[in-house]
Every structure is written in C-alpha cells, then in structure tokens.
TIMI-2910 file (N, C-alpha, C, CB; in pm, 1 decimal, decimal comma, always signed):
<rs>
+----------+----------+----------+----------+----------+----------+----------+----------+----------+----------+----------+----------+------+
!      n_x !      n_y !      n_z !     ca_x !     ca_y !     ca_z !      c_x !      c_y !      c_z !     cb_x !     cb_y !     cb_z ! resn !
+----------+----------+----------+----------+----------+----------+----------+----------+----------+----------+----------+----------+------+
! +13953,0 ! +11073,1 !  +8683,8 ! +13815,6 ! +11090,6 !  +8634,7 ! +13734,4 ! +10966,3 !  +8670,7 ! +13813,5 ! +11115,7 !  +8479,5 !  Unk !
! +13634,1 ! +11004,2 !  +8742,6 ! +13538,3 ! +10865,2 !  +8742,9 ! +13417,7 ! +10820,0 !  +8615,7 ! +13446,1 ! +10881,9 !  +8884,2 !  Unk !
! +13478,1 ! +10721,3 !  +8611,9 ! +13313,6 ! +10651,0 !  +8524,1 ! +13164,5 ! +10666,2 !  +8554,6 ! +13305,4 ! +10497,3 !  +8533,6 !  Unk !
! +13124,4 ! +10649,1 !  +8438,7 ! +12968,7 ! +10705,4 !  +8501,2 ! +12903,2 ! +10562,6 !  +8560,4 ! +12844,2 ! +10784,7 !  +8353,8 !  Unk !
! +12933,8 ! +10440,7 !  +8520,8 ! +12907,5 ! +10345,3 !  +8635,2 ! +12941,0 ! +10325,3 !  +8742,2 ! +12920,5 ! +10263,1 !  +8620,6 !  Unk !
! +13079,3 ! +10400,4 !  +8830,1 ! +13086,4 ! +10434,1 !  +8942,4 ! +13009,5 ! +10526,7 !  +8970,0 ! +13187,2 ! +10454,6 !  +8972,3 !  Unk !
! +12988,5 ! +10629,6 !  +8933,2 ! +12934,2 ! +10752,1 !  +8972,3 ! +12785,3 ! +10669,1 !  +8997,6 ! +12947,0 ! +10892,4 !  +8848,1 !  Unk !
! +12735,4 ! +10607,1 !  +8934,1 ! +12575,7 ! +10582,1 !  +8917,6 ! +12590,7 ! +10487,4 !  +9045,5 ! +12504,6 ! +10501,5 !  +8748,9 !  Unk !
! +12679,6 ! +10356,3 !  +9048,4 ! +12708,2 ! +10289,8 !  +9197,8 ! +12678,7 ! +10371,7 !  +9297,6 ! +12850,3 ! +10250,0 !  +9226,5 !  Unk !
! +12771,2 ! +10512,5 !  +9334,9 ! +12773,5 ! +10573,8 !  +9435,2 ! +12666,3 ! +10617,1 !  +9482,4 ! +12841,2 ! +10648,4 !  +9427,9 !  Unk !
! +12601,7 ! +10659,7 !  +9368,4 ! +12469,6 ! +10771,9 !  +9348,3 ! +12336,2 ! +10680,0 !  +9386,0 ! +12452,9 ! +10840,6 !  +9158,7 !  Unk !
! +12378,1 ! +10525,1 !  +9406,0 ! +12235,0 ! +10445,0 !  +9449,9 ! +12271,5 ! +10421,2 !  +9585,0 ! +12191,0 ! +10290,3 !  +9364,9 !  Unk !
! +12410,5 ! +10392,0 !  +9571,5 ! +12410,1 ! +10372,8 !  +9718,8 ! +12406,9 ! +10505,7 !  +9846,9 ! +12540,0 ! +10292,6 !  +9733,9 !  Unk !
! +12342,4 ! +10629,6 !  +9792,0 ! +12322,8 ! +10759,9 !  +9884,6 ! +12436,7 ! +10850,9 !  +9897,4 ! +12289,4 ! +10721,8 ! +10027,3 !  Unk !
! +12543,2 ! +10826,3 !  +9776,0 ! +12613,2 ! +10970,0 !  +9808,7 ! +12586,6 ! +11033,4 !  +9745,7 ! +12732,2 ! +10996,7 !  +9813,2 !  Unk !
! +12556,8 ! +11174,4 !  +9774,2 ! +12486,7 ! +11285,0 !  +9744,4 ! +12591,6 ! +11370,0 !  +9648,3 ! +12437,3 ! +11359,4 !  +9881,9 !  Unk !
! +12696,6 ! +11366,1 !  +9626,3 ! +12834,0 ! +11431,4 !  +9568,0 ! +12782,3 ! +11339,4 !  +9450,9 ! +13015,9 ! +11406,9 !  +9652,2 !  Unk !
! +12839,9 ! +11230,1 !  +9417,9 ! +12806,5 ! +11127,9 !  +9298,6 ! +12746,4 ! +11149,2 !  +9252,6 ! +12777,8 ! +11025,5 !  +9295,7 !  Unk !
! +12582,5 ! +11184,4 !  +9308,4 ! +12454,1 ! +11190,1 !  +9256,6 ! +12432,8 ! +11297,6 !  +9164,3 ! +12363,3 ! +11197,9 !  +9356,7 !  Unk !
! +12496,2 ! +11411,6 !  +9210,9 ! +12512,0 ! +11566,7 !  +9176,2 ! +12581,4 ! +11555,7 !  +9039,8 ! +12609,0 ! +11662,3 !  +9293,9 !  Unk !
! +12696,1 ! +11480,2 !  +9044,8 ! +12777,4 ! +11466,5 !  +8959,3 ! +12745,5 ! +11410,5 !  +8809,7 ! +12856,8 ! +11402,3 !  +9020,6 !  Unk !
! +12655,1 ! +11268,1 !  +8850,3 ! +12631,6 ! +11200,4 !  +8775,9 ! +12544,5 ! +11294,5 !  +8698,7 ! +12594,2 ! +11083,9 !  +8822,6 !  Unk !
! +12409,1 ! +11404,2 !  +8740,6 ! +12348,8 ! +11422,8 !  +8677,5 ! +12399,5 ! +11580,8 !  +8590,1 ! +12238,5 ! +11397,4 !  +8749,9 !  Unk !
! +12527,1 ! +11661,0 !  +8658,6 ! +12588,7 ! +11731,6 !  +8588,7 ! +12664,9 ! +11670,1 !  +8439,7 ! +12668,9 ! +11782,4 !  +8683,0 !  Unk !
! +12698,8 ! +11513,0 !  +8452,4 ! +12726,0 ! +11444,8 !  +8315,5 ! +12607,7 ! +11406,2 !  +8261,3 ! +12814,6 ! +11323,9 !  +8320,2 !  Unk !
! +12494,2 ! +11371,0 !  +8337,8 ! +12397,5 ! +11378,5 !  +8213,5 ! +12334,5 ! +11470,6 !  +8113,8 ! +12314,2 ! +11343,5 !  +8246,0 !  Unk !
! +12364,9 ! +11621,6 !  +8197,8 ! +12300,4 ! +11713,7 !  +8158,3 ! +12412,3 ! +11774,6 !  +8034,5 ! +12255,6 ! +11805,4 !  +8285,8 !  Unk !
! +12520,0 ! +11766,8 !  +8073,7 ! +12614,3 ! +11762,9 !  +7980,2 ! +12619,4 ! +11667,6 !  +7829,8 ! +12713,5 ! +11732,3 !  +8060,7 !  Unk !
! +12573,7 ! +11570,4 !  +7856,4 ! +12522,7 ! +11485,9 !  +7730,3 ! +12392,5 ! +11485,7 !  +7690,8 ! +12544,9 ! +11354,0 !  +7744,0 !  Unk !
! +12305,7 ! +11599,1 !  +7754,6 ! +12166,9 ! +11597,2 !  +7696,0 ! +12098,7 ! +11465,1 !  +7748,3 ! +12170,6 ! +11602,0 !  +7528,4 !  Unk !
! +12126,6 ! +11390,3 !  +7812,4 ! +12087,0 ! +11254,8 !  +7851,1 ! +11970,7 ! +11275,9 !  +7929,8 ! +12194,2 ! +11174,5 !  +7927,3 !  Unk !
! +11813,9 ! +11352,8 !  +7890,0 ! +11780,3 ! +11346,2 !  +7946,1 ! +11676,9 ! +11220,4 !  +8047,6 ! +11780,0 ! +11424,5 !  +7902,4 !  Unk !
! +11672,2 ! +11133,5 !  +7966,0 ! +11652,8 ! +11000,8 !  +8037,1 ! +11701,6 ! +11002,5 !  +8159,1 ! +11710,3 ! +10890,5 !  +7974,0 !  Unk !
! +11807,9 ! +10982,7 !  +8166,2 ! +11902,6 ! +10996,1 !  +8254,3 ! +11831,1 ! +11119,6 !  +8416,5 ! +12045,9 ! +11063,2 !  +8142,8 !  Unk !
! +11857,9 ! +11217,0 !  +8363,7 ! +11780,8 ! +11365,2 !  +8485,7 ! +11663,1 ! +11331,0 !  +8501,8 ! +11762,3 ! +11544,4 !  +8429,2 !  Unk !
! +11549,1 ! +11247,5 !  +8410,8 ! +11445,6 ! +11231,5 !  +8461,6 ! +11433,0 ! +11128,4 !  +8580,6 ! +11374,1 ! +11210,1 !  +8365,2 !  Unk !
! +11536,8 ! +11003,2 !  +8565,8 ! +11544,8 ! +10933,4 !  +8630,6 ! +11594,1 ! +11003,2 !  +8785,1 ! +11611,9 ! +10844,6 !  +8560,6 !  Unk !
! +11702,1 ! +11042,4 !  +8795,4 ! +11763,4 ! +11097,1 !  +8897,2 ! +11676,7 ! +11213,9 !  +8952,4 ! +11896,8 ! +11136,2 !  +8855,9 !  Unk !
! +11532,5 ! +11247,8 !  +8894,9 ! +11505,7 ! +11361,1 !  +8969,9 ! +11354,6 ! +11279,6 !  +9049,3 ! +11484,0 ! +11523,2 !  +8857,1 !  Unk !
! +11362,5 ! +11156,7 !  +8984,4 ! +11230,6 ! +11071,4 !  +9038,9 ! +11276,8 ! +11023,9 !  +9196,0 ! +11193,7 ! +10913,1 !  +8925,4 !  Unk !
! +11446,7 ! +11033,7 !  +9180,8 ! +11537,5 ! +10950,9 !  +9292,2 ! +11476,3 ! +11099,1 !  +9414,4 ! +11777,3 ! +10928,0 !  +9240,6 !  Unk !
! +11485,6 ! +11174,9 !  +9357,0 ! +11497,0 ! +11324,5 !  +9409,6 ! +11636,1 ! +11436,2 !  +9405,9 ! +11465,8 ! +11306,1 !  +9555,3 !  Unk !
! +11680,1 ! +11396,6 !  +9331,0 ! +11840,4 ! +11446,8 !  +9300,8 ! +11808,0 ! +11590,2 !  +9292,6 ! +11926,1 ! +11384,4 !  +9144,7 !  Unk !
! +11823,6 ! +11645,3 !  +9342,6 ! +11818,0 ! +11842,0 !  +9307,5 ! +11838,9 ! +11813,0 !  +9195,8 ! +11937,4 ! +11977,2 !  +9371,0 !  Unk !
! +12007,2 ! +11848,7 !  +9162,6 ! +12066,1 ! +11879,6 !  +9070,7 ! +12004,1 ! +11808,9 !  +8979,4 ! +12187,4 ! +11870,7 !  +9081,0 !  Unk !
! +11951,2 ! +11737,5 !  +8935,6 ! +11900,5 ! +11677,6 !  +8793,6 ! +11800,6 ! +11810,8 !  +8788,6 ! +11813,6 ! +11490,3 !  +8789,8 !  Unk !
! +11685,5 ! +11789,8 !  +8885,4 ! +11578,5 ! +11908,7 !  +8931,7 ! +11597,9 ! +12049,3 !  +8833,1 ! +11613,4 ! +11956,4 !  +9112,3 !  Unk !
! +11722,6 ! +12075,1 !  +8879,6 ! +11776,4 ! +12233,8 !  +8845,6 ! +11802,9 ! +12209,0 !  +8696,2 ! +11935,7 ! +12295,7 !  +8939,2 !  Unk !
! +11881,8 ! +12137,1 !  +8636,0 ! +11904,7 ! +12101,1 !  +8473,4 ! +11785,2 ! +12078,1 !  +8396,8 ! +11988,0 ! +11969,6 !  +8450,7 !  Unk !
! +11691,9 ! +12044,4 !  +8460,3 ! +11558,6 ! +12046,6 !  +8380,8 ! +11480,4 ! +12127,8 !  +8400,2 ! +11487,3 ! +11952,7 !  +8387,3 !  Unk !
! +11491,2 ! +12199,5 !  +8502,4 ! +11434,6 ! +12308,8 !  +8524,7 ! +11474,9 ! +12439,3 !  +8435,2 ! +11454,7 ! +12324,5 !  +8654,6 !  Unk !
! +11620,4 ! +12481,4 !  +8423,2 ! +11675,2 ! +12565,4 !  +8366,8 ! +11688,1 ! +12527,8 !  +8178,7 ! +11803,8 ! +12577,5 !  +8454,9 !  Unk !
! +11628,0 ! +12400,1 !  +8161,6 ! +11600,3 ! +12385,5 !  +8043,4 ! +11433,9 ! +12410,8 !  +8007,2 ! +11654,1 ! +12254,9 !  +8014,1 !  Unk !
! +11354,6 ! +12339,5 !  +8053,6 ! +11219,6 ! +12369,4 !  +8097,1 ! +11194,6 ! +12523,0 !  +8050,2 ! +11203,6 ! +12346,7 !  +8263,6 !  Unk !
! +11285,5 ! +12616,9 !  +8131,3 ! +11208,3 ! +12769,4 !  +8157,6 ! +11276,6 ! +12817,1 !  +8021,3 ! +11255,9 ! +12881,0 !  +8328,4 !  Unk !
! +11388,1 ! +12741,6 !  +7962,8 ! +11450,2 ! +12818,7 !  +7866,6 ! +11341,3 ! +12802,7 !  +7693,5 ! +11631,2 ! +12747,5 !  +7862,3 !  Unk !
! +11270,2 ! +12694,7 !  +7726,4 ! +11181,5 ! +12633,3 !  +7611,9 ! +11074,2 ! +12722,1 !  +7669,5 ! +11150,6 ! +12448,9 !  +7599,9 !  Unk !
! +11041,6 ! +12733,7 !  +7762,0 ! +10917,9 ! +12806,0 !  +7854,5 ! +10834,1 ! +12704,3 !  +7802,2 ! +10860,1 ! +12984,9 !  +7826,6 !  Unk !
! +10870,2 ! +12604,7 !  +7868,9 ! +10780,3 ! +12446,6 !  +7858,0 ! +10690,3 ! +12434,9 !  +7999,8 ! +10909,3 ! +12283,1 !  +7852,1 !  Unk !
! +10539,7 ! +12543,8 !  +8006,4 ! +10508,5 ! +12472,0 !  +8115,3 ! +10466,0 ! +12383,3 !  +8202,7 ! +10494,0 ! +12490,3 !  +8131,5 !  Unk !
! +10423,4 ! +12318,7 !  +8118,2 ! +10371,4 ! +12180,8 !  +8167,4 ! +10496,3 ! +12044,9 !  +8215,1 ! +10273,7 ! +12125,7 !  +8028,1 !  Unk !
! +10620,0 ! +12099,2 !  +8116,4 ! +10732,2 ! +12020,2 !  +8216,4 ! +10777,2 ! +12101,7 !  +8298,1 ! +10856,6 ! +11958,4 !  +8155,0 !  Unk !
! +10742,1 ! +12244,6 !  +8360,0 ! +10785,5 ! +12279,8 !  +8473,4 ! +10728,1 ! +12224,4 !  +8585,0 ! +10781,6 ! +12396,0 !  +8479,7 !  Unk !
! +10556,0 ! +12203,3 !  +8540,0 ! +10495,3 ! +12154,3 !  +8643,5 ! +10495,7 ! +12002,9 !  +8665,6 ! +10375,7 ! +12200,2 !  +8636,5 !  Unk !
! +10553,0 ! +11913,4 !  +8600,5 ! +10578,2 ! +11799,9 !  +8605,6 ! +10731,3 ! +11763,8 !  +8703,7 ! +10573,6 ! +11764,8 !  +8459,5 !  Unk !
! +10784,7 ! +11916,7 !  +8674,8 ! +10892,1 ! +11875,6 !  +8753,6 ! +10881,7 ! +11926,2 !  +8914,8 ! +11020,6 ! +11930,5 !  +8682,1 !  Unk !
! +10805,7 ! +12034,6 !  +8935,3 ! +10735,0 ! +12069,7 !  +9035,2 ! +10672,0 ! +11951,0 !  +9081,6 ! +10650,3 ! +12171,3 !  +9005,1 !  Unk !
! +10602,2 ! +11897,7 !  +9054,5 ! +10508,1 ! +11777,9 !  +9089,4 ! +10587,8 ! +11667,2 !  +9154,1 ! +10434,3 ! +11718,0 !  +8958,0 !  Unk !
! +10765,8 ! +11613,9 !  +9115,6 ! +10821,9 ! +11606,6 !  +9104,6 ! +10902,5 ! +11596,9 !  +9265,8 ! +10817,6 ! +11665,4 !  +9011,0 !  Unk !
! +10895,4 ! +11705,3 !  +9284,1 ! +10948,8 ! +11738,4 !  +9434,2 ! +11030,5 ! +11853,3 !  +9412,9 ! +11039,6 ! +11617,0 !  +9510,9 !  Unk !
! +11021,6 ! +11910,6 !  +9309,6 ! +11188,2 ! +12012,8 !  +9266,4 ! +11070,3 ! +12142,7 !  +9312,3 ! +11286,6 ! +12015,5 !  +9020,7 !  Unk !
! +11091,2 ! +12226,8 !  +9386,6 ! +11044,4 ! +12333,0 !  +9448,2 ! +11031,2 ! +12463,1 !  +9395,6 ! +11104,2 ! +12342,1 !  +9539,0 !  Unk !
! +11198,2 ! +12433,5 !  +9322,0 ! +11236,1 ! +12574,6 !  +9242,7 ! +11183,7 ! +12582,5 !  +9096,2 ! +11402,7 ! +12593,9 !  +9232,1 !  Unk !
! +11142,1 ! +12475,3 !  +9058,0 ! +11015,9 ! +12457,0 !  +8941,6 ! +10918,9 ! +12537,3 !  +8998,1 ! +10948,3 ! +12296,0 !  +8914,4 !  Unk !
! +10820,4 ! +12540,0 !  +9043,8 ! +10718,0 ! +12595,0 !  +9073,7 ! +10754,7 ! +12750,0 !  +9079,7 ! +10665,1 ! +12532,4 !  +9191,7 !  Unk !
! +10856,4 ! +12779,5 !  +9141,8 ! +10936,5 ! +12895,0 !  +9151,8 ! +10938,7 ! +13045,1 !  +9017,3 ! +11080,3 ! +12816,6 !  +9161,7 !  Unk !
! +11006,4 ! +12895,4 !  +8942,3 ! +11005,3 ! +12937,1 !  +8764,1 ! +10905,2 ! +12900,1 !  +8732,0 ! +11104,9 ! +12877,1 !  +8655,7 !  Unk !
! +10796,4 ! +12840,4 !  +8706,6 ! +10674,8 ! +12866,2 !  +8663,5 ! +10619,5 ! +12965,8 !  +8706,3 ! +10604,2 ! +12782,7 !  +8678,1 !  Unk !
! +10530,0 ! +12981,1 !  +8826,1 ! +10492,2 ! +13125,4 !  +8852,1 ! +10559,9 ! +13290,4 !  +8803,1 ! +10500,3 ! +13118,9 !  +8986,7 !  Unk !
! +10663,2 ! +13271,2 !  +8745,3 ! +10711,5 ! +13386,2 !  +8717,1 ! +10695,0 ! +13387,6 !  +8590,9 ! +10832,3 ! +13412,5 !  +8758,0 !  Unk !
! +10661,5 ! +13254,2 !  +8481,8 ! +10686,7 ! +13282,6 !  +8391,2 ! +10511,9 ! +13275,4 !  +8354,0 ! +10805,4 ! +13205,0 !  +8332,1 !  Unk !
! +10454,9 ! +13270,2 !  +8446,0 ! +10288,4 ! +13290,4 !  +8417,0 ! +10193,3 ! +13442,6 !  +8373,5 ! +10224,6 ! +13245,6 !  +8560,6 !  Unk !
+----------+----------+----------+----------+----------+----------+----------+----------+----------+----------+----------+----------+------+
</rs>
C-alpha cells in the first residue's frame, strides 16, 4: 500500500496513475480540500469526484465552477440538469 505522501510526491512530479489515485483517496475521505486542489492541477479524476458529487447535491454553481475549472464533463452534467 502506498502512503498518501508518496502518492502526492508522485502526483507533483507528473505521474498520472498517482495522481488518479491520490484523488480516489481523497474522495474516499471526503477530503475535499484535497480534489479541489488536484482538479486546479487538472487531475480528471478529482474533476469526476466532484462532479458526481456536485450533480448528486444538484449544486449548480459548483458544477460550473468545476466546468470553469477545465473538467468538461461538468458542463456535461450541468446542461442536463438545467
């Protein structure tokens, strides 16, 4: 099992596996500090965990923040839920 300070090491230094990872343990601890950070990096996967939380609150203004964001599939789920 890796630590989440390796994982976060990996995840600055551009591996894309780590990155994924790290933010599947944040999302797992609700950490969302954490996914906001990693989705500023541009991390999909943070993207998608806040997104699929986002649409579940039908929060739209953090869909469009996360859209804004760079996450694509936000905008995706917003428009549908308009």
């Amino acid at each position: 099992m890796t630590d989440w300070d390796t994982l976060r090491a990996l995840a600055d230094e551009g591996n894309e596996k780590a990155a994924g990872k790290l933010a599947d343990l944040a999302d797992e601890r609700s950490d969302i500090d954490t996914l906001n950070e990693l989705l500023d990096e541009g991390n999909d996967r943070a993207g998608e965990h806040l997104t699929r939380r986002a649409a579940a609150a039908k929060d739209l203004l953090e869909l469009q923040r996360i859209s804004d964001a760079g996450y694509a599939e936000a905008e995706e789920v917003l428009n549908a839920l308009l």
